[in-house]
C-alpha positions in Angstrom: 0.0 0.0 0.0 1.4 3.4 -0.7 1.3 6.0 2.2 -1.7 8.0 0.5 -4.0 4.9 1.1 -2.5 4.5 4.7 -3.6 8.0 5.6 -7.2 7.4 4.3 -7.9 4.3 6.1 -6.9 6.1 8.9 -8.5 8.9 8.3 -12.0 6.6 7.2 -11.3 4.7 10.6 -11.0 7.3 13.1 -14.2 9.1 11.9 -15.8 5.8 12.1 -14.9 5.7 15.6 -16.1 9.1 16.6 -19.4 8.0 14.8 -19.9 5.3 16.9 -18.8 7.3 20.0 -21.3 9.7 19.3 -24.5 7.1 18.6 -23.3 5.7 21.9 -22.3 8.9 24.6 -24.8 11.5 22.8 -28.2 10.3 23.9 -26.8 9.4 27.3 -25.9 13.2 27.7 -29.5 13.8 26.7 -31.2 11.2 29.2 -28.9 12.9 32.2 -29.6 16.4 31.3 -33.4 15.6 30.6 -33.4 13.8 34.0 -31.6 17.3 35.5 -34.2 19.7 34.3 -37.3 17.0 35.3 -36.2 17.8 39.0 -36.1 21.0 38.5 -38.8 23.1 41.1 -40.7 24.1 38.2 -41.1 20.5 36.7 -42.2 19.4 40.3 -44.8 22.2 40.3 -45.9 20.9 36.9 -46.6 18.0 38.2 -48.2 18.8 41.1 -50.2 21.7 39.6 -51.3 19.2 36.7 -52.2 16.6 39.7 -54.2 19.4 41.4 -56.3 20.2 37.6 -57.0 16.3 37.8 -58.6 16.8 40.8 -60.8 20.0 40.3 -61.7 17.6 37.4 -62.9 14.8 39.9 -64.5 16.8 42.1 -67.0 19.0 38.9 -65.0 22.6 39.2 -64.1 22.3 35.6 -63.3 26.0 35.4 -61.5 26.1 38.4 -59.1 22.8 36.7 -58.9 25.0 33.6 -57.3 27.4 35.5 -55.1 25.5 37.4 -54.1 23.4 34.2 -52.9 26.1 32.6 -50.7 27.1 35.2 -49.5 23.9 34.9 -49.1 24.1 31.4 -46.7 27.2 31.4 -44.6 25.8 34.4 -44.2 22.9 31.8 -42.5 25.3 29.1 -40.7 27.0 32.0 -38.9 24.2 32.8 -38.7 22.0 29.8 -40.2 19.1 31.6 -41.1 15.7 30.0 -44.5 16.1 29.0 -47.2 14.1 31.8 -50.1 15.8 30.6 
């Protein structure tokens, strides 16, 4: 093989190797930083504001859940949370 050919393969091999690296460390870093912003206090108070809408709901007060669901709803874009509702 002349050197030309040697420096490709190497070239094709180590890019091959970030690939993978990436399709393996990439959505790990997602899942943690995901997980991260899902305890966040405003992802709590999502969830507890969309548990409280639920309830209104039991109980007949729909305007009253309305209300409380759209609080819910913007503490859900305030903190990026993973989507419950």
């Amino acid at each position: 093989m002349t050197w030309k050919k040697t420096i490709i393969m190497i070239l094709i091999l180590t890019v091959l190797c970030f690939v993978v690296a990436a399709f393996i460390y990439i959505p790990k870093y997602i899942d943690e930083k995901q997980q991260s912003r899902d305890n966040s206090i405003a992802c709590k108070q999502y969830r507890e504001f969309l548990q409280t809408a639920e309830n209104w709901n039991k109980i007949g007060d729909t305007s009253q859940a309305n209300g409380v669901y759209k609080i819910a709803v913007d503490l859900f874009r305030k903190g990026k949370c993973t989507q419950v509702h």
